[in-house]
C-alpha positions in Angstrom: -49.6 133.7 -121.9 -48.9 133.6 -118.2 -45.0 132.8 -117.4 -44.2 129.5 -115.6 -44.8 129.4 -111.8 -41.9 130.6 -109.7 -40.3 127.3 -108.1 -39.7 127.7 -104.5 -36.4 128.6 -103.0 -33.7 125.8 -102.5 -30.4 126.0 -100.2 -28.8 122.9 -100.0 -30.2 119.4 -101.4 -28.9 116.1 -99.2 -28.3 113.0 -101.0 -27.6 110.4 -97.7 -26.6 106.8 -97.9 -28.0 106.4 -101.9 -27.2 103.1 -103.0 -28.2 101.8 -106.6 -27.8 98.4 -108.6 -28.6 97.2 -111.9 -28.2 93.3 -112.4 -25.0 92.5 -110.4 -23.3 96.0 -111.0 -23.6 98.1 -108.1 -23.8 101.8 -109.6 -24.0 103.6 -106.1 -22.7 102.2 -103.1 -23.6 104.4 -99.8 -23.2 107.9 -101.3 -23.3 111.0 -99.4 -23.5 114.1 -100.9 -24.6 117.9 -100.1 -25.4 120.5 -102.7 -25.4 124.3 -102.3 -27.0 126.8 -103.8 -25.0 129.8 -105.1 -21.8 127.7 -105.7 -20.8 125.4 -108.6 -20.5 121.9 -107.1 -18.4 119.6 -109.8 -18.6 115.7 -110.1 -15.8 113.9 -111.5 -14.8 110.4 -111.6 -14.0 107.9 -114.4 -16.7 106.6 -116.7 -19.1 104.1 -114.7 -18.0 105.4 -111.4 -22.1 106.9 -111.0 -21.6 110.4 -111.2 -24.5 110.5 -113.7 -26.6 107.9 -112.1 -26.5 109.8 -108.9 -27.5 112.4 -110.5 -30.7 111.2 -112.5 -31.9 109.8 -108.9 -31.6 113.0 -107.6 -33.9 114.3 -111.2 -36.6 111.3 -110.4 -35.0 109.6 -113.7 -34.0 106.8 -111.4 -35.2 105.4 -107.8 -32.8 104.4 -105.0 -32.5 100.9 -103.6 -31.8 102.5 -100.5 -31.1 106.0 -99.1 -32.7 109.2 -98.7 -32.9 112.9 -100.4 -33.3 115.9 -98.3 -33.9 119.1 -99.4 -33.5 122.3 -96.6 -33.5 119.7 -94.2 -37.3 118.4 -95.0 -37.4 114.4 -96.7 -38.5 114.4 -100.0 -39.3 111.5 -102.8 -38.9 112.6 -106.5 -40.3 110.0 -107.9 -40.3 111.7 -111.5 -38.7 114.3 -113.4 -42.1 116.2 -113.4 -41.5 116.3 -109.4 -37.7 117.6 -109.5 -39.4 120.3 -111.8 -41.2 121.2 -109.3 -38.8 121.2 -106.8 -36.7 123.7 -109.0 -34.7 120.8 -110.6 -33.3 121.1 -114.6 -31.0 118.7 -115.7 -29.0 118.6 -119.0 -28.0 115.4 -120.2 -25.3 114.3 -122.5 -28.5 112.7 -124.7 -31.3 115.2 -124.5 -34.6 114.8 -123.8 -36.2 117.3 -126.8 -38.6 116.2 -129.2 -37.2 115.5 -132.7 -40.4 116.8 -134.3 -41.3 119.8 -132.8 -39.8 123.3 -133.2 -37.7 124.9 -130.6 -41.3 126.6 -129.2 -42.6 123.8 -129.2 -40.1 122.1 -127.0 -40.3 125.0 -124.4 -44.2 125.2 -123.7 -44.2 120.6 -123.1 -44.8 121.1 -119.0 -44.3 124.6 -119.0 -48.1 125.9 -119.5 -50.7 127.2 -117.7 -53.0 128.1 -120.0 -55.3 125.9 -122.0 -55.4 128.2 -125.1 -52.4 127.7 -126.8 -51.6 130.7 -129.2 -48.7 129.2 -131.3 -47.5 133.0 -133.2 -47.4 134.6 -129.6 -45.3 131.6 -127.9 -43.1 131.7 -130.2 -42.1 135.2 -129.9 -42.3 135.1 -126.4 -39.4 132.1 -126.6 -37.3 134.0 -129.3 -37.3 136.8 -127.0 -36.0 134.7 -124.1 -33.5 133.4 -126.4 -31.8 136.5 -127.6 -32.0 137.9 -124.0 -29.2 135.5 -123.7 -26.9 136.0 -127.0 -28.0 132.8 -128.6 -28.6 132.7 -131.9 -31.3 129.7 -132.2 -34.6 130.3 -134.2 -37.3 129.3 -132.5 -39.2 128.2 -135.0 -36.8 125.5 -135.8 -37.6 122.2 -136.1 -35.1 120.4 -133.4 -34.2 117.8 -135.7 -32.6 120.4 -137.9 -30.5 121.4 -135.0 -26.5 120.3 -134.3 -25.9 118.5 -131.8 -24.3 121.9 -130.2 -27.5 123.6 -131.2 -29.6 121.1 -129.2 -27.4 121.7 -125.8 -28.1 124.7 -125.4 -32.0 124.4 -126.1 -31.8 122.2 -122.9 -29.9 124.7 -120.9 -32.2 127.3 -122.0 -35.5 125.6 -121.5 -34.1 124.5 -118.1 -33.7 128.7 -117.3 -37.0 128.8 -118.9 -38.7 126.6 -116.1 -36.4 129.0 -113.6 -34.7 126.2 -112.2 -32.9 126.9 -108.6 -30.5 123.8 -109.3 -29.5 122.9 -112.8 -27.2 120.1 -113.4 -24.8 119.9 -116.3 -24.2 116.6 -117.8 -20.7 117.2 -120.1 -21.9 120.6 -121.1 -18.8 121.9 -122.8 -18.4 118.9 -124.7 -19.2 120.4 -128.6 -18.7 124.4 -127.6 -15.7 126.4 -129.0 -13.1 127.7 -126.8 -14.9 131.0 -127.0 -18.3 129.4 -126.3 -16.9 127.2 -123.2 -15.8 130.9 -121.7 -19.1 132.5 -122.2 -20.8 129.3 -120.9 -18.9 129.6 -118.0 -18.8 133.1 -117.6 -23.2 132.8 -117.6 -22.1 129.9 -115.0 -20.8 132.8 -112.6 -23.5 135.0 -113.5 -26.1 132.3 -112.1 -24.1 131.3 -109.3 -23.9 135.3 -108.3 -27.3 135.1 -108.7 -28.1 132.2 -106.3 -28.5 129.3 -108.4 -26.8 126.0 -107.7 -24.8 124.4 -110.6 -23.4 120.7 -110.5 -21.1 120.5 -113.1 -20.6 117.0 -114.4 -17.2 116.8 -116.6 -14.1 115.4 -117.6 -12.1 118.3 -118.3 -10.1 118.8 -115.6 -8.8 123.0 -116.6 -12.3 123.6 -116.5 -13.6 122.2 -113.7 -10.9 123.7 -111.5 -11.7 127.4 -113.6 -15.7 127.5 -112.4 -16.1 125.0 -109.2 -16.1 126.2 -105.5 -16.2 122.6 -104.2 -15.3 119.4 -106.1 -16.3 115.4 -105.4 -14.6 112.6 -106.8 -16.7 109.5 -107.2 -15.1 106.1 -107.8 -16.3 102.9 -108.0 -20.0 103.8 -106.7 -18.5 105.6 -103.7 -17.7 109.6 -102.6 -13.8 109.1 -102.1 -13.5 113.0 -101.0 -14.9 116.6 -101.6 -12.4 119.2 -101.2 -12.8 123.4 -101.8 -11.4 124.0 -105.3 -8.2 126.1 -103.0 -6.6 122.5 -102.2 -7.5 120.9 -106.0 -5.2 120.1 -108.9 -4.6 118.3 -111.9 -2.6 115.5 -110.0 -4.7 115.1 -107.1 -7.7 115.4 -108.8 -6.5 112.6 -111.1 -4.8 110.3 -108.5 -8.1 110.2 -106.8 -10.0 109.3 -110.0 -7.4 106.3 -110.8 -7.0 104.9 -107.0 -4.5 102.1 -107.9 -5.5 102.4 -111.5 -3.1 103.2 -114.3 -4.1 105.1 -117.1 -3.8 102.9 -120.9 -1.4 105.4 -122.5 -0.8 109.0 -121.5 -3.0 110.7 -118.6 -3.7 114.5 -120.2 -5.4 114.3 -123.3 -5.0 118.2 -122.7 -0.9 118.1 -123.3 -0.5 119.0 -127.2 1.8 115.9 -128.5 3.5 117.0 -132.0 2.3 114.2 -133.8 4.7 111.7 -136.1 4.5 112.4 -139.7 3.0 110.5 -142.0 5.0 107.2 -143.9 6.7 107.8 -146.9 4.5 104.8 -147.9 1.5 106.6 -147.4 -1.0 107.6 -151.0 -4.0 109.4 -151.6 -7.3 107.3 -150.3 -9.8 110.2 -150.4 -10.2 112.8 -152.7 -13.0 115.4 -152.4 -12.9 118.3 -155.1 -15.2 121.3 -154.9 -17.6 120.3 -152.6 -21.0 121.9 -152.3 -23.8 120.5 -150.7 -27.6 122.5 -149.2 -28.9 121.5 -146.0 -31.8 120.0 -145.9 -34.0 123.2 -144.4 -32.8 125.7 -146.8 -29.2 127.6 -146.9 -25.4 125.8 -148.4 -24.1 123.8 -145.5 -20.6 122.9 -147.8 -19.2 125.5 -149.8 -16.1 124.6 -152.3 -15.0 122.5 -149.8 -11.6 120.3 -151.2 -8.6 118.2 -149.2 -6.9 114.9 -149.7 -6.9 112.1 -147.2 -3.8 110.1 -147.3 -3.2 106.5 -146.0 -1.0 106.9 -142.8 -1.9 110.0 -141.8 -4.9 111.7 -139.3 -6.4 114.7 -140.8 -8.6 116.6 -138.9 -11.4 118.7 -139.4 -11.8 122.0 -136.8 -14.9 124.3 -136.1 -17.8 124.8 -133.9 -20.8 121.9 -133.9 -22.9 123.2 -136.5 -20.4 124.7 -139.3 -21.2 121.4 -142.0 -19.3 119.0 -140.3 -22.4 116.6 -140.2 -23.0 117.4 -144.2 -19.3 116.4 -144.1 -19.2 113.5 -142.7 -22.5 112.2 -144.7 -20.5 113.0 -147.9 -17.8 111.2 -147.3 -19.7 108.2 -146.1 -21.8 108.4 -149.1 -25.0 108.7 -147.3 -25.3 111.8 -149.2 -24.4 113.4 -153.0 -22.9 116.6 -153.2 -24.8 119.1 -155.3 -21.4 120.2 -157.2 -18.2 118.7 -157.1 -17.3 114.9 -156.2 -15.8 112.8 -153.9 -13.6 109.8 -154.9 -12.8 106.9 -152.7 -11.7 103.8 -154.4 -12.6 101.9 -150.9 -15.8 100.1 -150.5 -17.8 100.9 -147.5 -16.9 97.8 -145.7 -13.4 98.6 -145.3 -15.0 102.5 -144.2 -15.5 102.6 -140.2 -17.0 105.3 -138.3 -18.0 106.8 -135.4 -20.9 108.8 -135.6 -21.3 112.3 -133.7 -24.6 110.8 -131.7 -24.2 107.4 -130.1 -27.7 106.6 -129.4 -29.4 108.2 -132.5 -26.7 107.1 -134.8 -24.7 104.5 -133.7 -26.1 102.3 -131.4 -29.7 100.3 -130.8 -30.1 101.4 -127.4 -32.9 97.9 -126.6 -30.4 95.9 -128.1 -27.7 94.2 -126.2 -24.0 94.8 -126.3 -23.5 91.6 -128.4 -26.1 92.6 -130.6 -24.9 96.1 -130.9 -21.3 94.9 -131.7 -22.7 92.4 -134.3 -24.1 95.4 -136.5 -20.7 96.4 -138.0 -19.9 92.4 -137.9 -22.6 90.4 -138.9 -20.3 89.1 -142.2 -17.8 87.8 -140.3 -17.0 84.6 -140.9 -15.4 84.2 -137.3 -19.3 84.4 -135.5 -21.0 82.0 -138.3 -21.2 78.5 -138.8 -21.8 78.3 -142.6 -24.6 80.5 -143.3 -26.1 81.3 -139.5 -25.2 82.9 -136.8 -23.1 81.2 -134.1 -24.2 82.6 -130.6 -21.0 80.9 -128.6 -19.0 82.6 -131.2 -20.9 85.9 -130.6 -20.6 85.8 -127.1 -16.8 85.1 -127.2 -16.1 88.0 -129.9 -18.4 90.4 -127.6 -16.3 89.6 -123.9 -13.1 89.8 -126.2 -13.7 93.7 -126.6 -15.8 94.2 -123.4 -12.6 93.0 -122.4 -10.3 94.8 -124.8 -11.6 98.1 -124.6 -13.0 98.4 -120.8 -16.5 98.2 -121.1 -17.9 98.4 -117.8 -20.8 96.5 -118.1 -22.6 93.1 -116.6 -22.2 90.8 -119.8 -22.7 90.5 -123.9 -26.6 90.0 -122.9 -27.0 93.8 -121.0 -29.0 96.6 -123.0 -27.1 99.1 -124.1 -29.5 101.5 -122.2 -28.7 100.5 -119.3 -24.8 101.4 -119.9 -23.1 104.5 -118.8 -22.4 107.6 -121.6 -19.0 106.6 -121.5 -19.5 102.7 -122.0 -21.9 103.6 -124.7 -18.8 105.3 -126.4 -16.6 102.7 -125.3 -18.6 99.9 -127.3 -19.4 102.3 -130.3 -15.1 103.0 -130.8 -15.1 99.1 -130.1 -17.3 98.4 -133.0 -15.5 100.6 -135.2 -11.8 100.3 -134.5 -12.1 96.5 -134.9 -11.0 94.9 -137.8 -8.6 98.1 -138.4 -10.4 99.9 -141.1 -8.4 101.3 -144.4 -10.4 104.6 -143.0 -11.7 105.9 -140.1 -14.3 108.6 -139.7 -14.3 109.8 -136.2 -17.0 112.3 -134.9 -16.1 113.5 -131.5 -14.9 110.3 -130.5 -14.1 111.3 -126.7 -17.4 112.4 -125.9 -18.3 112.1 -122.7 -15.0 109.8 -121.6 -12.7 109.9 -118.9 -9.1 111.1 -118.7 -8.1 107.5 -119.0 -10.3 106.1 -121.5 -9.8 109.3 -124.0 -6.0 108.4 -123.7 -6.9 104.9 -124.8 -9.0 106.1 -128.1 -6.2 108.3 -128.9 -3.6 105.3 -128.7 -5.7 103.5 -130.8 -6.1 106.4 -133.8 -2.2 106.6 -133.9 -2.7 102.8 -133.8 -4.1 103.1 -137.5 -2.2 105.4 -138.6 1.1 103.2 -137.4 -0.3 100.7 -139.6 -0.8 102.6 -142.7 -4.8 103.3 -142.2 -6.1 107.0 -142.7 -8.3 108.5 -139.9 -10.8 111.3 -140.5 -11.2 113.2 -137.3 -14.0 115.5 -136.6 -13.4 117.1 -133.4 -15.0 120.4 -131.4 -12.0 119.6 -129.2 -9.3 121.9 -130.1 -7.3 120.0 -127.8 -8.3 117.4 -129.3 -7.1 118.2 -132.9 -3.7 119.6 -132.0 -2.6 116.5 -129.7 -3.4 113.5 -132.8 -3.4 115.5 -136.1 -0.5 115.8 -138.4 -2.8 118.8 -140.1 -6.2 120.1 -139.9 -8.6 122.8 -141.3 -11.4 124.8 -139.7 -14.7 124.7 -141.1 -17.1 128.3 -140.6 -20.4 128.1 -142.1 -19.6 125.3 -144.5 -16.4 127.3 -145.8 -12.7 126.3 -145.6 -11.4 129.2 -143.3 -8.0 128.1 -143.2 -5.5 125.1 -142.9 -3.0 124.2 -139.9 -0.7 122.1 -138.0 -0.3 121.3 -134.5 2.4 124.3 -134.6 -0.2 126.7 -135.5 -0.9 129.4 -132.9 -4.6 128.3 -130.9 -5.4 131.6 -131.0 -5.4 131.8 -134.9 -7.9 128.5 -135.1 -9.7 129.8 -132.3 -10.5 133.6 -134.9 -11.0 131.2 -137.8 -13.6 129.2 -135.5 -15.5 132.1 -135.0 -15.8 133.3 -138.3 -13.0 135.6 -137.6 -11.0 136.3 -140.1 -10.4 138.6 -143.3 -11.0 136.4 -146.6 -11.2 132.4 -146.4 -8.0 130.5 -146.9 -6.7 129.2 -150.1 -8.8 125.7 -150.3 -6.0 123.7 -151.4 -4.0 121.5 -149.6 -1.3 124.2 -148.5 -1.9 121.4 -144.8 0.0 118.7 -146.1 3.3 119.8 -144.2 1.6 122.2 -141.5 
């Protein structure tokens, strides 16, 4: 099997005068930006401010209303991702664009042969090869629906090194990765960038951002407000060019680790789960004796790199799915039970439908949008502006498709959906994906909202940041096993061990959290 075609060289890619509307929101209003090869160029910018847009013009996802794209000085039109390929393009997206159905292989050889014979056995060694050349554990004879979420990121990264991309852009990439994965990610970020290959690097997480970029660009509102060498960047002016005249709902730096109030002396036990053992659904236990208590009034987290049972978790507890052994107990009924899911568009949202008619999904009882037995669509409109209101959703109207929304306005409307109505419990997977500074401050506010009023919030989190700043305790899930419990006074360095696996016997399971 012949290797893919070496792309042609790139040094620096143009983007002059882009401009880009949808409806009446104007996405891009005049950008101007240049990209280098051999440095990591970051993007930052609050959610809706086009950082992502720009960047699927530049992949031939989108077309430009107006504007050009140069590329070593010579015009060119990508008028599809097959083109930017070609041009020595790979973009990884916050939603990826693998094939459910297919194994890992699979996945690699769409656009990537030459060869009409197609020798199945021989691909597939050829990709696991590639793989562990880089340290990543991934079979590639996985089915990619049987991958995390975590799992599936760094199938794109690697089939974008695959296609030997020159330019590879990075949509959030740190977003489910460990605090050791995020170093060797960026560590294999320096290793490229040595090695010649430009890197846009597309994220909210300022520490990082300022670790691994030469030059930074802060779009807001459509519009470059400044590029400056990563030498004259920092937290503050980073941020105050984000914001403008904005001010942030709540506190600015989800990274500062708040101690947390305890939990009311009225609080009780509203979830029980005792021994829990559960297989996943290719083969192998994905739970293993796994017990806590959730109690009203309290947020209880749950630690551990994407991929250690936390979806097995999460399905348990929602009663999608019976354990094999043990039992949960939750005297709640699912209606008072709202969730966030770890995937916004394959989980959580109809991506056709509009925002109204994503809203209604968790709603559609409610007596406030229905005149007797039918819908009322005034009412519908007015509950849906209400929270595209109430929760910042940058968006045209109630009557937009949810596909055409930012990452971070998807989230936006999903935590609207679920937070509404103040559910007795909460169960919230990743909820900051993909959000701003600002608009992660906002969700948090709204988590110790609940707990303020007595609600209990399950929060699933790769963030270690994250955990530490909302929970009043937390455990760390390793291959489906409880490998310890801890409180925001707990050394990082200690969850960081367990997270990896690293450690000498699994903690006691009991609930040794409660006080830290």
């Amino acid at each position: 099997m012949n290797p893919p075609a070496v792309n042609p060289p790139v040094h620096n890619i143009h983007l002059h005068h882009i401009h880009k509307s949808f409806g009446s929101i104007q996405a891009l209003r005049g950008v101007d930006l240049t990209l280098r090869t051999g440095e990591v160029h970051a993007l930052l910018g609050q959610n809706g401010a086009g950082k992502s847009t720009l960047m699927k013009i530049l992949y031939g996802l989108y077309q430009p209303d107006a504007g050009t794209i140069h590329i070593d000085g010579n015009p060119v039109v990508i008028e599809s991702p097959a083109r930017a390929i070609q041009l020595g393009l790979g973009f990884v997206q916050q939603h990826f664009s693998l094939v459910d159905s297919l194994t890992v292989a699979e996945n690699f050889a769409i656009g990537a042969l030459r060869q009409r014979i197609f020798h199945p056995a021989r691909w597939q060694a050829r990709i696991q090869h590639f793989i562990d050349e880089r340290g990543m554990s991934i079979d590639a004879g996985t089915r990619v629906a049987d991958l995390s979420v975590g799992e599936k990121q760094r199938v794109e990264i690697l089939k974008a090194l695959f296609r030997q991309a020159r330019f590879l852009i990075l949509d959030e990439p740190t977003s489910v990765l460990s605090p050791a994965e995020v170093q060797s990610l960026l560590a294999e970020l320096d290793t490229l960038r040595q090695a010649g290959i430009g890197i846009v690097f597309i994220s909210h997480k300022l520490p990082e951002v300022l670790d691994i970029s030469d030059r930074i660009s802060v779009l807001r509102d459509g519009r470059v407000v400044g590029t400056l060498p990563v030498s004259e960047a920092d937290t503050a002016t980073l941020t105050a060019m984000m914001l403008g005249d904005a001010r942030p709902e709540g506190q600015m730096e989800k990274h500062i680790r708040v101690r947390p109030n305890p939990a009311s002396d009225s609080s009780h036990t509203i979830l029980v789960a005792e021994s829990v053992s559960m297989r996943r659904e290719t083969g192998g236990m994905a739970l293993n004796d796994i017990s806590f208590e959730l109690h009203s009034g309290e947020i209880l987290g749950v630690a551990g790199v994407d991929g250690s049972g936390q979806q097995e978790l999460v399905e348990a507890v929602l009663g999608l799915r019976q354990p094999e052994h043990g039992r949960i107990h939750c005297p709640v009924g699912p209606a008072q039970i709202g969730c966030i899911p770890a995937d916004r568009l394959r989980q959580g949202l109809i991506a056709a439908f509009s925002v109204a008619e994503n809203l209604l999904l968790s709603h559609a009882d409610s007596s406030e949008l229905r005149t007797g037995p039918f819908f009322a669509p005034r009412r519908i409109a007015r509950f849906a502006q209400k929270l595209i209101a109430e929760y910042h959703i940058v968006c045209r109207g109630p009557d937009q498709p949810v596909q055409e929304l930012s990452g971070g306005n998807q989230q936006k409307l999903l935590i609207a959906r679920a937070v509404h109505g103040e559910p007795l419990i909460l169960v919230a997977v990743n909820p900051t994906w993909g959000l701003d500074v600002a608009a992660a401050a906002a969700v948090h506010d709204r988590l110790r909202m609940l707990k303020q009023k007595n609600r209990a919030v399950l929060l699933v989190s790769t963030d270690l940041d994250e955990i530490y700043a909302l929970c009043d305790r937390f455990f760390v899930l390793y291959n489906g096993r409880i490998m310890g419990w801890a409180s925001p006074e707990t050394p990082i360095e200690v969850v960081g061990r367990w997270m990896m696996g690293i450690c000498g016997t699994p903690a006691d399971h009991t609930q040794n959290g409660r006080n830290g």
